[in-house]
N, C-alpha and C positions, 0 to 999 in steps of 0.2 A: 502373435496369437490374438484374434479378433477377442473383442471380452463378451460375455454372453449378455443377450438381452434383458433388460430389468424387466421381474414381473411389474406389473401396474400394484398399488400397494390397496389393501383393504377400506379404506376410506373412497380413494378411487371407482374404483369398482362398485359398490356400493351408491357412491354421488350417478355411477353413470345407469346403472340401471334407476336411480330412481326418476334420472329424464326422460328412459324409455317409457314407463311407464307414464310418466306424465305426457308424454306424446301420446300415446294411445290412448289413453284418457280421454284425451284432447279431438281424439279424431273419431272418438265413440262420442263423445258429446255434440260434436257436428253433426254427426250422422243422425243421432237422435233426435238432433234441433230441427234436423230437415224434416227429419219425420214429424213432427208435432209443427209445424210452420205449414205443410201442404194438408194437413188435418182441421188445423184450423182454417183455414182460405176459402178448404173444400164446404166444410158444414158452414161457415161465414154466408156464403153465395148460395145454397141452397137455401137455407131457411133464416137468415139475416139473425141469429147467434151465432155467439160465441162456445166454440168447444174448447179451446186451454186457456182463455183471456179472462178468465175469471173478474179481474177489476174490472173489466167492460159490462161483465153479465151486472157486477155490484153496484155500476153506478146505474144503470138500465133499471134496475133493480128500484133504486133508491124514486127516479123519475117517475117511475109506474106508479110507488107508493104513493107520491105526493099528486099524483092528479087522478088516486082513485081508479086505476085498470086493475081491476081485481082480476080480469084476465092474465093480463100478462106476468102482474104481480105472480100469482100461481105458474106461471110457468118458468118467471126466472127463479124463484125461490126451488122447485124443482130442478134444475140447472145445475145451482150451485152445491145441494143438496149430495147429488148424482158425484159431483167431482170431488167434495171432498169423501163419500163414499168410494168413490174410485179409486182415491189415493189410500186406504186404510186396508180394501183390495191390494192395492200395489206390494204394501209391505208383507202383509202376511203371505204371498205368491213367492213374493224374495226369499223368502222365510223357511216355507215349501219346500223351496227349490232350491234350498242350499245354499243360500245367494247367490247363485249364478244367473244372468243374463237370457241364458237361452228362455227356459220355464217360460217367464214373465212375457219374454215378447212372444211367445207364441202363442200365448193367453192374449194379449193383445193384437195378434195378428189375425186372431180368430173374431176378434169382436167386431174389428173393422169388416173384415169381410162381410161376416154375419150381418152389420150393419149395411153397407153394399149390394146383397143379396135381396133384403128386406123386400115382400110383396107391397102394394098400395102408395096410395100419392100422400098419405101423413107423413112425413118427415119427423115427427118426435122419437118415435122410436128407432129410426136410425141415428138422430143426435145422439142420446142417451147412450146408446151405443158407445157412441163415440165419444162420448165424454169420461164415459169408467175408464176406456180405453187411456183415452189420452191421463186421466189423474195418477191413474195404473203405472204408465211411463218414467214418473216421478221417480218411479224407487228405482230405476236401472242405476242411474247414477246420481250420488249426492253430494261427493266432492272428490276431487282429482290432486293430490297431494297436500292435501290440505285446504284447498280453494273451494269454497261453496261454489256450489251451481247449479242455475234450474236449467230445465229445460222444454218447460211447455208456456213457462212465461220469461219475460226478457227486462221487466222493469227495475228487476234487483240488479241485473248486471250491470244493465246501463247507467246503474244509481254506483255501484261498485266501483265501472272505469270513470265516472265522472270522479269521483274522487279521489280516486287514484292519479287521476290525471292532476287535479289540483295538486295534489302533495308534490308530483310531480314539477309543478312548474315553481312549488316554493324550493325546491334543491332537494327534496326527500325522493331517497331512491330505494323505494321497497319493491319487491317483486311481486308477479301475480296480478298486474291491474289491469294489465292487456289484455289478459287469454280472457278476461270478460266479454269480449268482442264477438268470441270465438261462436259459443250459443246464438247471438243477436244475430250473430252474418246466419248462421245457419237456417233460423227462425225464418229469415228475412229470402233466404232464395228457395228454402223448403215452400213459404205463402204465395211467390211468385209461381212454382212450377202447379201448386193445388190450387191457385187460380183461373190458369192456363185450363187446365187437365179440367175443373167444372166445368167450362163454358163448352166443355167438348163431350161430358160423359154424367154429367149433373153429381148424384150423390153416389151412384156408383165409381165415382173416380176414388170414392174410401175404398174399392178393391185395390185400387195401385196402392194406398197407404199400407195395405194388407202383408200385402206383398213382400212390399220391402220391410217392416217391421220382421216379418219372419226371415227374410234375409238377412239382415243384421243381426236375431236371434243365432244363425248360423256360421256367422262371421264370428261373434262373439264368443263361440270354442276355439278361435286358437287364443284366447287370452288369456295366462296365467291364471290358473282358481284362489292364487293370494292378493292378484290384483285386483280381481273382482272383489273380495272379500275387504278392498280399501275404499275403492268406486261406492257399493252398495250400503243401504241402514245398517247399522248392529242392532 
């Protein structure tokens, strides 16, 4: 008589769904890197800001002061103003809406477009736009089992696996240093397709950013409502 199959035992089970979810984690954070990397690229090449590089607006920022551009000074101080507005938006949306995913990006899906649509050859008011936007994005996801992660900027991660990588090469083997990559690559081919996509559609290529943020909004119902509830603020 054949002997019957072992169940897999509670610890098991348990370790494996929490890789699924860190997998999906993991492929919500790409997706949302791309989004915020073709965001950035697109307003970068239309109006020479920054829409999620905030340290870039800061050091801009700091230049303008010291050589007295009261102009620009006012506009980047505006800028950064906007994003972290954007992101205080973010949370209370999250908040809203239950923490779930969809809400948020479709808020966000709407600003891009709106931005996109926008009559006249000024450009600030489609930035701005596009900056609540992008600050807003901040709250879909904050960490992915426990791993911090941005995803509208890349300088923390690449500070993350750089260190990671060091402990690594002294013989310390902790987990979590790589999937820091994960945002950068994302960031990195999301900037290359929103640069592309400017040179061919100017600030209207924020409707493709539109777009796809509301798709993701909609991908983002089949995921678990307690993983999101791990993903998102408390």
């Amino acid at each position: 008589m054949l002997p019957l199959p072992r169940k897999p035992s509670a610890n098991a089970v348990l370790a494996h769904r929490q890789r699924l979810r860190g997998r999906v984690g993991l492929t919500l954070v790409a997706s949302l890197s791309v989004l915020a990397g073709m965001t950035d690229a697109i307003g970068f090449m239309a109006s020479g800001d920054f829409v999620s590089f905030m340290s870039g607006n800061t050091t801009r920022l700091a230049v303008a002061i010291s050589v007295g551009d009261l102009d620009l000074t006012g506009r980047l101080l505006l800028l950064v103003a906007t994003f972290v507005a954007g992101n205080a938006l973010g949370v209370m949306a999250s908040r809203l809406g239950r923490r779930h995913a969809l809400p948020l990006l479709l808020c966000i899906a709407a600003l891009l477009c709106g931005a996109a649509l926008l009559p006249g050859s000024d450009a600030l008011p489609a930035l701005l736009a596009a900056i609540i936007a992008m600050g807003m994005l901040n709250a879909a996801v904050e960490e992915v089992n426990g791993l911090p992660v941005g995803l509208t900027y890349v300088t923390g991660a690449l500070s993350r696996f750089g260190r990671g990588l060091g402990r690594w090469m002294l013989g310390e083997r902790r987990n979590g240093w790589r999937v820091q990559l994960v945002p950068w690559a994302g960031m990195f081919v999301g900037a290359v397709i929103g640069a592309l996509l400017e040179q061919q559609m100017g600030l209207k290529a924020l409707l493709v950013s539109g777009v796809l943020a509301g798709l993701l909004g909609v991908v983002s119902l089949k995921i678990p409502r307690r993983w999101h509830l791990g993903y998102m603020p408390r």
